[in-house]
Backbone atoms as SQL, in Angstrom:
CREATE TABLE atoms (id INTEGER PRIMARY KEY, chain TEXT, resi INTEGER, resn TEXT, atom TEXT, x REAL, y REAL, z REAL);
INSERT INTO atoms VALUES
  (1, 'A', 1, 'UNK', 'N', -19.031, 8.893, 3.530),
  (2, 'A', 1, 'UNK', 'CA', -18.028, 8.186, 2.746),
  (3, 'A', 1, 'UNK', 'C', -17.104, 7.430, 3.703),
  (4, 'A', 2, 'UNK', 'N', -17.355, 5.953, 3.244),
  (5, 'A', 2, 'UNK', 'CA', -16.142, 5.051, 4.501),
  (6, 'A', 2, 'UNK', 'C', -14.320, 5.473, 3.886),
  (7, 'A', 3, 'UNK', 'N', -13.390, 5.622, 5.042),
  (8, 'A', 3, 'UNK', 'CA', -12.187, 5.450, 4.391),
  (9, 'A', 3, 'UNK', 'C', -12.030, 4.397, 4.388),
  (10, 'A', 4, 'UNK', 'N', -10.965, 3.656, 3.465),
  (11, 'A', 4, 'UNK', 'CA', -9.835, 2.380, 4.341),
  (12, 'A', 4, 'UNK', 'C', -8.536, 2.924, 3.975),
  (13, 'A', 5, 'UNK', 'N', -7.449, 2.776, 4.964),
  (14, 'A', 5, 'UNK', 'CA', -6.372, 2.605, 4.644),
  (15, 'A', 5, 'UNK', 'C', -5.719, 1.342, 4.801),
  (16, 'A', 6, 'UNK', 'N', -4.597, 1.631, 3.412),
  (17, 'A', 6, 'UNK', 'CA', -3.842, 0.141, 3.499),
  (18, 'A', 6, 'UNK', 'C', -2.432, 0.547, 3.510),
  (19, 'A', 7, 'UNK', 'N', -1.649, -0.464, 3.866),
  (20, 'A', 7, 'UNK', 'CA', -0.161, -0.114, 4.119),
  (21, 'A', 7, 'UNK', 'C', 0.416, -1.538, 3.180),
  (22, 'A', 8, 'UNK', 'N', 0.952, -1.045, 2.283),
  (23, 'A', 8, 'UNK', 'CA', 1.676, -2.187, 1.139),
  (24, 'A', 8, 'UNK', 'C', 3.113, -2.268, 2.410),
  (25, 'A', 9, 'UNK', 'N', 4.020, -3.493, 2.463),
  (26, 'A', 9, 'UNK', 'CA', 4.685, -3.719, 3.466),
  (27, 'A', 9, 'UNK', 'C', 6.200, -3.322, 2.528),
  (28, 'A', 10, 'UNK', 'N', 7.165, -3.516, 3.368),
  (29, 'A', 10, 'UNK', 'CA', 8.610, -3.327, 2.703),
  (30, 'A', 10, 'UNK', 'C', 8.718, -4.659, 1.485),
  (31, 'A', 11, 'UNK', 'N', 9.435, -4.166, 0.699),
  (32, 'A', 11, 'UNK', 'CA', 9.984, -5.268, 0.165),
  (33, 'A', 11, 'UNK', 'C', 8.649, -6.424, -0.437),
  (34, 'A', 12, 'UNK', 'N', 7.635, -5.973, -0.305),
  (35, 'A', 12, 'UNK', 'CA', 6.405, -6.623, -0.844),
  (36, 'A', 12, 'UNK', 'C', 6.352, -6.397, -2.289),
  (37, 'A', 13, 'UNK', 'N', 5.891, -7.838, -3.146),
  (38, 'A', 13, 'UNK', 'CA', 5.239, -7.096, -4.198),
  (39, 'A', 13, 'UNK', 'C', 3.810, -8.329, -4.711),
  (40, 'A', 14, 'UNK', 'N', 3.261, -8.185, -3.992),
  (41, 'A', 14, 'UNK', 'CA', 1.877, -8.893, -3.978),
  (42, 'A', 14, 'UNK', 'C', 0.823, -7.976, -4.922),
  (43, 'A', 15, 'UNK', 'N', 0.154, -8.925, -5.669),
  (44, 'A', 15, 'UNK', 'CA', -0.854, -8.225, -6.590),
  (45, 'A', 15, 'UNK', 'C', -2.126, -8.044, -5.577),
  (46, 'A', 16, 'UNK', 'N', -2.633, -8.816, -4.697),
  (47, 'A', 16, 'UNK', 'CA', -3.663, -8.532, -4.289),
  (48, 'A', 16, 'UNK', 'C', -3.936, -6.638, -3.430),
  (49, 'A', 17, 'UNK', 'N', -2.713, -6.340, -3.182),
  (50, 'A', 17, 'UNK', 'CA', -3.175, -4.972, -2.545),
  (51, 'A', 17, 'UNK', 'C', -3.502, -3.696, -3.894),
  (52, 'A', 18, 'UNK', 'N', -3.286, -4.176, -4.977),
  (53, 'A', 18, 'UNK', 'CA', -3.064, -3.595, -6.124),
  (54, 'A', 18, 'UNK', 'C', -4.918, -3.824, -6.450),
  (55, 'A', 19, 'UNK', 'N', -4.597, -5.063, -6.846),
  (56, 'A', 19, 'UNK', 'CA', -6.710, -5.348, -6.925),
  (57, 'A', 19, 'UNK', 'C', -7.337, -4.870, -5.679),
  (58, 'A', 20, 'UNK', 'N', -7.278, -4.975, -4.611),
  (59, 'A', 20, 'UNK', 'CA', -7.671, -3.916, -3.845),
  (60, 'A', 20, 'UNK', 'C', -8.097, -2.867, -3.503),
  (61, 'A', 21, 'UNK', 'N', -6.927, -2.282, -4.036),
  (62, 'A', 21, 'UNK', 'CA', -6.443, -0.608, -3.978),
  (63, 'A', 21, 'UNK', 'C', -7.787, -0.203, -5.400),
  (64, 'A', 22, 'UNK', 'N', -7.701, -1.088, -6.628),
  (65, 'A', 22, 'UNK', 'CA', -8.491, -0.780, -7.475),
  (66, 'A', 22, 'UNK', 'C', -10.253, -0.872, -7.662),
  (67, 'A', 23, 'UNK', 'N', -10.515, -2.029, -6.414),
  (68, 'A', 23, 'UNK', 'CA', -11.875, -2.644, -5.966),
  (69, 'A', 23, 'UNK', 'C', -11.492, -1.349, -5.660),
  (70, 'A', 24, 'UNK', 'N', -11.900, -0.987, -4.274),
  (71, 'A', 24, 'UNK', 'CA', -11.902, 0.120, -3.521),
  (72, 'A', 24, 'UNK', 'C', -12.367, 1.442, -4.296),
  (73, 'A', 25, 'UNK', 'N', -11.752, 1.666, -5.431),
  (74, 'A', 25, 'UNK', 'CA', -11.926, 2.293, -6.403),
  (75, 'A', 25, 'UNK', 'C', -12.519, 2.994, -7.565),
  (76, 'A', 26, 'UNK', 'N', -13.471, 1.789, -7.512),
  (77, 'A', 26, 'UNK', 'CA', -14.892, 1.595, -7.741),
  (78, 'A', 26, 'UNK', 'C', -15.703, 1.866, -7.248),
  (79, 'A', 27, 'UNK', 'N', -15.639, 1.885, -5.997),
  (80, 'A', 27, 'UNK', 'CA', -17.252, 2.120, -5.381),
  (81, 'A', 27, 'UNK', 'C', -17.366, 3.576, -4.761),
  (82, 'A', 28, 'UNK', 'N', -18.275, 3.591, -5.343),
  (83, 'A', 28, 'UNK', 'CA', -18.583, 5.396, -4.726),
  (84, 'A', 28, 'UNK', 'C', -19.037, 5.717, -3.565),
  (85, 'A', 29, 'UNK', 'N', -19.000, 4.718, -2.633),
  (86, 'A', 29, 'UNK', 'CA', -19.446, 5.509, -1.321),
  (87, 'A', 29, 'UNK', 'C', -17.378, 4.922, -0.426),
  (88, 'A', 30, 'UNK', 'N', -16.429, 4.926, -1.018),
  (89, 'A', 30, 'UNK', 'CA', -15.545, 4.759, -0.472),
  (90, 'A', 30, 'UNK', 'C', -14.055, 4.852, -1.314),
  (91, 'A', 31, 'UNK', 'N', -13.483, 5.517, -0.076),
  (92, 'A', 31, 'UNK', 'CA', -12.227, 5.996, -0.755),
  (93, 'A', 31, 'UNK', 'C', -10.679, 5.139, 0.047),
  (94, 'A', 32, 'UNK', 'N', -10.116, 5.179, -0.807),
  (95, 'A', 32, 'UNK', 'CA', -8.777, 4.345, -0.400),
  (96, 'A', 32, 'UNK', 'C', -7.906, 5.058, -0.367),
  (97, 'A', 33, 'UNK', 'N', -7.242, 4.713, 1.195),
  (98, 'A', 33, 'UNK', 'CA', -5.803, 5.846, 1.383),
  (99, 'A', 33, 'UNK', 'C', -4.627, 5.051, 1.757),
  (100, 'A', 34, 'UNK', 'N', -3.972, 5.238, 0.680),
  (101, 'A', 34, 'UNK', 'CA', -2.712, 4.287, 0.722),
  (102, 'A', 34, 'UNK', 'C', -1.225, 4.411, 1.194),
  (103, 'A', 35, 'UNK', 'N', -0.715, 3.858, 1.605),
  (104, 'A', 35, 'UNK', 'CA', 0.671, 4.263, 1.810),
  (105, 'A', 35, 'UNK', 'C', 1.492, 2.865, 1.181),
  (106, 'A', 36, 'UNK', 'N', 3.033, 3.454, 0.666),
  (107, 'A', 36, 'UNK', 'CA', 3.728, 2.305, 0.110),
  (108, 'A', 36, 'UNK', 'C', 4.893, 2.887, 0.887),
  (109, 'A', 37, 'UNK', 'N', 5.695, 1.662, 1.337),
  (110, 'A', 37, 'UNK', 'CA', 7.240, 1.797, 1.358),
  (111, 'A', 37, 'UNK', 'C', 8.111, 2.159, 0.759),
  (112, 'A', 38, 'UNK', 'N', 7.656, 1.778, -0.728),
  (113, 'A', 38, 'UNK', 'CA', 8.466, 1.316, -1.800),
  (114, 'A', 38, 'UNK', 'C', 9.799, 0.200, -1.426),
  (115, 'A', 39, 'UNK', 'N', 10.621, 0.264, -1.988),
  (116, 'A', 39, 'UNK', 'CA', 11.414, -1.136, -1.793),
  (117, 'A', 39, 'UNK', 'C', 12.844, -0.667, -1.442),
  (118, 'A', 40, 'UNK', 'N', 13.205, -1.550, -0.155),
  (119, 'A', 40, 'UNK', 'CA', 14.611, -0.807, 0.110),
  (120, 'A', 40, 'UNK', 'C', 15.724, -2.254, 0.225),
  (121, 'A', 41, 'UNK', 'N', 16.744, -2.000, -0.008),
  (122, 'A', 41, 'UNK', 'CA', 17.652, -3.169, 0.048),
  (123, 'A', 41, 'UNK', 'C', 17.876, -3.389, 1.414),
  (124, 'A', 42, 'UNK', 'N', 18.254, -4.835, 1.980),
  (125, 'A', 42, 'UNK', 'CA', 18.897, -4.989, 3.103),
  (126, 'A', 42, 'UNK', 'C', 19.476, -3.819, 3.980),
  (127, 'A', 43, 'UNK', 'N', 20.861, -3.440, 2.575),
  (128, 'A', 43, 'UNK', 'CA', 21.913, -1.951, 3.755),
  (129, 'A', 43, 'UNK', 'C', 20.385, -1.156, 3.503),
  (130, 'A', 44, 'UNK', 'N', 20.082, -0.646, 2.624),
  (131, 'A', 44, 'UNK', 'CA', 19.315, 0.645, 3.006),
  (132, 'A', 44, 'UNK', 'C', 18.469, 0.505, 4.183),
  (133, 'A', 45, 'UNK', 'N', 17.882, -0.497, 4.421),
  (134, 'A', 45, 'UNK', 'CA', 17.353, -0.630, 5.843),
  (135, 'A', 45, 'UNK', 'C', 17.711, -0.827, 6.994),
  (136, 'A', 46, 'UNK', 'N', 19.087, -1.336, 7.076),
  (137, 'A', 46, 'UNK', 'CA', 20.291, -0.963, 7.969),
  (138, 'A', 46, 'UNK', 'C', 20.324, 0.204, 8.131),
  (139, 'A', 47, 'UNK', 'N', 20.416, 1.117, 6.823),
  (140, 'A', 47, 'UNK', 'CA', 21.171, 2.219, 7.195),
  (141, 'A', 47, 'UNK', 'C', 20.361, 3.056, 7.735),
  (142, 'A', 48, 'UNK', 'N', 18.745, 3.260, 8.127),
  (143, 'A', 48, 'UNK', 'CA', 18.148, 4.211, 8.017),
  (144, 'A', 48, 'UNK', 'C', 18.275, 4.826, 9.027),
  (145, 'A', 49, 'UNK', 'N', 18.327, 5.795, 9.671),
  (146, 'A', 49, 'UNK', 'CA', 18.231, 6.659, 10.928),
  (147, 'A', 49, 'UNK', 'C', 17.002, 7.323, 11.573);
């Protein structure tokens, strides 16, 4: 079984990693390992430590 991983970026909101993530999804000899940021404001990304 192939992996892929994908990394959705900050502050992104593009459909193609979404169709992707769902191709991927489909096929049975491969699995998708994802990571998201989710979405942070300007300060919150200032602020992070």
């Amino acid at each position: 079984m192939k992996k892929i991983i994908t990394v959705h970026g900050m502050r992104a909101e593009n459909q193609w990693y979404y169709a992707l993530k769902n191709l991927i999804g489909k096929r049975p000899n491969m699995e998708d390992i994802n990571f998201e940021y989710g979405y942070f404001t300007l300060f919150q990304f200032l602020s992070i430590r």
